[in-house]
Structures are given as structure tokens and as C-alpha cells.
C-alpha positions in Angstrom: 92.5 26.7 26.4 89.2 28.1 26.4 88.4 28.8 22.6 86.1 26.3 20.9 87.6 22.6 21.2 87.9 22.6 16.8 89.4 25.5 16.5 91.5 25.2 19.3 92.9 22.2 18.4 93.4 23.3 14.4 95.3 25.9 15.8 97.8 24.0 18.1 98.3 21.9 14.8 99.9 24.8 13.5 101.3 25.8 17.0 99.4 28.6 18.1 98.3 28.6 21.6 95.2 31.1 22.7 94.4 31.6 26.0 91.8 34.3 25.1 87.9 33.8 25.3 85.9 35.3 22.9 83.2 37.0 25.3 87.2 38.3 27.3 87.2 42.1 27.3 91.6 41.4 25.9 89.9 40.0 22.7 90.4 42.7 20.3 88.0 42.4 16.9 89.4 44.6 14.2 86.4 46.1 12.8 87.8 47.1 9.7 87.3 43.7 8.8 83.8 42.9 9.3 82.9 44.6 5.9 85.3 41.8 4.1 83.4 39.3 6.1 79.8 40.4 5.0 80.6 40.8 1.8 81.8 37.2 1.5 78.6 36.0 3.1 76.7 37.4 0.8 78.4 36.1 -1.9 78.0 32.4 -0.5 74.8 33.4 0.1 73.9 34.7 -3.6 75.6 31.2 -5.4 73.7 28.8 -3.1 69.9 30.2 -3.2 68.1 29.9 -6.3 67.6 31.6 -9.2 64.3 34.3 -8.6 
């Protein structure tokens, strides 16, 4: 297991074993998810700085 050691072990709880490393060219990132993941950024982002 080379994935971080929190992560890793979250995901054993649920049984999942990952023998993949992140900077591995057999990790695949979908990029058609990366907008979904900046968008909820930003929203973390907008509720936690103050009001201008």
C-alpha cells in the first residue's frame, strides 16, 4: 500500500485495497470531474471568508 497512510487505512475499513500511487502513470484521473471539484471549493471557500 502506497497511498497516503489515512486514506489508506479508511479504505481497507471499507475493504478496498489500492496498490496504485498517485504520481503512477496506471492512475487514471477522470477529468470530467475536476469542474465538480472546483466548484465545491469555491463554495467552501465563499461561506468561510467574510463578508466584503
Amino acid at each position: 500500500m502506497r497511498t497516503s497512510g489515512i486514506v489508506a487505512e479508511k479504505l481497507r475499513a471499507y475493504g478496498v485495497e489500492i496498490d496504485v500511487n498517485l504520481r503512477n502513470p496506471a492512475f487514471v484521473l477522470d477529468d470530467a470531474i475536476l469542474p465538480v471539484g472546483a466548484s465545491i471549493y469555491a463554495r467552501i471557500v465563499e461561506t468561510r471568508l467574510p463578508k466584503a
